[in-house]
C-alpha positions in Angstrom: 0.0 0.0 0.0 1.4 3.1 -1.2 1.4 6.6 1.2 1.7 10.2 0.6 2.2 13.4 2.9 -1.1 15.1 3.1 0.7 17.5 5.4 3.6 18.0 7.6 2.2 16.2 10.4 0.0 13.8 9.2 0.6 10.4 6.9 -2.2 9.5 5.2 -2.8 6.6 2.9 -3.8 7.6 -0.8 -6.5 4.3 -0.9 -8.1 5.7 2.3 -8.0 9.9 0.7 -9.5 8.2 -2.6 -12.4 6.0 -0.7 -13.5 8.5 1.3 -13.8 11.0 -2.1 -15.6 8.7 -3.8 -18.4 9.1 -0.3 -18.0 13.0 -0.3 -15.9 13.3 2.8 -12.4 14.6 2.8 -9.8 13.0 5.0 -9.1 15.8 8.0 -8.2 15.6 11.4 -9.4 18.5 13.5 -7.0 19.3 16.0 -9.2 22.0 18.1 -8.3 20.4 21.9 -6.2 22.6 24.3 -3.9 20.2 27.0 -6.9 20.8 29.7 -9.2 19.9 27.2 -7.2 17.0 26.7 -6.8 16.1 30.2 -10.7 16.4 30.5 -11.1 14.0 28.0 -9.6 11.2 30.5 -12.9 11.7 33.2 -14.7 10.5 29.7 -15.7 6.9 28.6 -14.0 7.3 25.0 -14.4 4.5 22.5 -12.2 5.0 19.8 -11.1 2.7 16.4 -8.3 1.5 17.4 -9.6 -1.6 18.5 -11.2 -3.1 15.8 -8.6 -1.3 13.3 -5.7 -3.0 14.8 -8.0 -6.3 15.1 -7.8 -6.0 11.1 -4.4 -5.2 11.0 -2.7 -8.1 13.1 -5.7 -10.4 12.0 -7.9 -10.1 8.5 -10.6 -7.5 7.6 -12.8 -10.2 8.8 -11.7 -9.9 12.5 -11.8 -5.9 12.4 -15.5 -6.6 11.3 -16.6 -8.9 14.1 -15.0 -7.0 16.6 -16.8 -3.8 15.3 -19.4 -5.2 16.2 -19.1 -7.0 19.3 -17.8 -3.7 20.1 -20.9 -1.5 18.7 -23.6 -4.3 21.2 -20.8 -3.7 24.3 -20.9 -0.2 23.9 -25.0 0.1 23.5 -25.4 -2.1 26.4 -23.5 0.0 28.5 -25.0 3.0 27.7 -28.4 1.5 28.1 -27.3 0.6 31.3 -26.0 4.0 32.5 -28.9 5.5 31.2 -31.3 3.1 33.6 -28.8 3.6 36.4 -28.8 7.3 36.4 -32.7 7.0 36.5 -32.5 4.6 39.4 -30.2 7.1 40.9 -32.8 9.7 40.5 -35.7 7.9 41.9 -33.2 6.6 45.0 -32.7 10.1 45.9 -35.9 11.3 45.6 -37.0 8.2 48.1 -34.2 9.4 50.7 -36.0 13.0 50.7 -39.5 11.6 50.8 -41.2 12.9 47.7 -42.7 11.1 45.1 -40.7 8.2 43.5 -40.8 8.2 39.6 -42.9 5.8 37.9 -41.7 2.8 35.4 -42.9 4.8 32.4 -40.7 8.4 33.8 -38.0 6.5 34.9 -37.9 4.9 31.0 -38.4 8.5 29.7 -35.9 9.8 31.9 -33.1 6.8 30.2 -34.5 7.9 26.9 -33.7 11.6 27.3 -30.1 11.2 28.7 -29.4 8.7 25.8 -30.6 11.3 23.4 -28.4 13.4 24.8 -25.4 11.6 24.5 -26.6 10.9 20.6 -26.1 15.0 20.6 -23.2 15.8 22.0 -21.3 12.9 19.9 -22.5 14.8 17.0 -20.9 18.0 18.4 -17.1 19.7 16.9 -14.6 18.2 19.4 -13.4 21.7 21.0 -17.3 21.9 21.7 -17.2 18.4 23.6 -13.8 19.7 25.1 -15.8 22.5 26.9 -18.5 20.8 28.1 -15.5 18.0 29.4 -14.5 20.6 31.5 -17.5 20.4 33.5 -17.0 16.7 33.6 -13.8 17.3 35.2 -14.6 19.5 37.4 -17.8 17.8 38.4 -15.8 14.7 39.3 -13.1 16.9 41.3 -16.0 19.0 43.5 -18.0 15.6 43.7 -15.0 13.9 45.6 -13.9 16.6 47.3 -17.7 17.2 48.5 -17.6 13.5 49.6 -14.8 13.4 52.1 -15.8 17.3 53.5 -19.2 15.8 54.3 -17.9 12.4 55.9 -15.1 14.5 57.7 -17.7 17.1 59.0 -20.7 14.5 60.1 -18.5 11.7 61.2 -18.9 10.8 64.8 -15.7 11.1 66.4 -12.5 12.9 64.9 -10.5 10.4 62.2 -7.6 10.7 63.8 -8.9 8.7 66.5 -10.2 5.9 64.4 -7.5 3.5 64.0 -6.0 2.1 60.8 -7.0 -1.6 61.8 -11.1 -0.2 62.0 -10.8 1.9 59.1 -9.8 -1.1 57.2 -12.1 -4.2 58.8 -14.5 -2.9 60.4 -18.2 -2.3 58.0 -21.4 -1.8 57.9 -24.0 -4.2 56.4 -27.1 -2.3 55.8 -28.3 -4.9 53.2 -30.1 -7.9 55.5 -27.5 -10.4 52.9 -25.2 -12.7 55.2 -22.2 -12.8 52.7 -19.7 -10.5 53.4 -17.9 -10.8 50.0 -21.0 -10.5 48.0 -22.0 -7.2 49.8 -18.4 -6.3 49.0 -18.8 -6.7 45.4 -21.9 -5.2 45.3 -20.4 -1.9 47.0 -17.4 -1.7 44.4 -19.9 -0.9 41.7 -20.5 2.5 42.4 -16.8 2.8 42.6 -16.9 1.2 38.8 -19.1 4.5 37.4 -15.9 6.4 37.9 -13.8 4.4 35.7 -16.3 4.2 32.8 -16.6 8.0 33.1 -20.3 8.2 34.4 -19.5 11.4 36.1 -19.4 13.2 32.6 -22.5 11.5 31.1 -24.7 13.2 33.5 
């Protein structure tokens, strides 16, 4: 496969420039992201190419395919499910201030509404989705920091005289469940949001 400059930074291969012509796009990279905007891109859940591309590459065409789309299901799932989650989250804290709960059909209208608005905002320039990153970031800096002022602040005794052997084994099992591991595992997934950059979705 033959290549050819397209410009000073970027290599481009001349079967890729021609394809795309013949669809009515022209190859381009738009490089619009500051280094904060690039840092705020971390707090996101971005799915790039480069899985299935280099599936192609160290396998066949075939392989790139299949894992396209293995990909394409993972990915919907996921966002299905952190569209219901955030929903559930809604109606959990509107049950620990005692108003009305959301029913089955708001809480599906709710998921509907925050997947549309993912749907947008990947249809947005990427210096525009750098911005609103920023708010992501910052969401998931204040959020934290929120977290530990609170627990500092309403904790029953000063932390300095909890000891490290409490801090680590001693818990709280609100759940009614006997198993101590499961309740453990079933605690780490709110801990899991953070990874997948659910902070930024909302």
């Amino acid at each position: 496969m033959s290549f050819v400059y397209q410009s000073k930074n970027t290599l481009a291969s001349e079967e890729d420039v021609e394809k795309l012509s013949e669809l009515g796009y022209k190859q381009e990279l738009y490089r619009g992201m500051n280094v904060l905007m690039t840092f705020s891109t971390s707090f996101t859940a971005v799915a790039a190419g480069s899985v299935y591309y280099w599936s192609a590459v160290m396998g066949s065409r075939f392989v790139g395919y299949v894992d396209g789309w293995f990909n394409l299901m993972g990915n919907s799932a996921a966002d299905a499910f952190f569209a219901s989650s955030f929903a559930t989250f809604i109606n959990a804290i509107l049950f620990i201030a005692g108003t009305d709960q959301l029913t089955n059909n708001q809480q599906v209208a709710l998921s509907t509404g925050v997947l549309a608005y993912w749907s947008l905002y990947n249809l947005l320039r990427v210096d525009i989705q750098g911005y609103i990153n920023y708010l992501g970031a910052f969401w998931q800096f204040g959020s934290t920091a929120a977290v530990i002022l609170t627990m500092y602040i309403s904790c029953e005794r000063s932390i300095s005289q909890t000891t490290l052997g409490e801090m680590f084994t001693e818990t709280y099992n609100g759940t009614s469940i006997e198993s101590f591991g499961y309740v453990v595992l079933i605690g780490t997934l709110s801990a899991f949001y953070s990874f997948t950059g659910y902070g930024n979705y909302v």
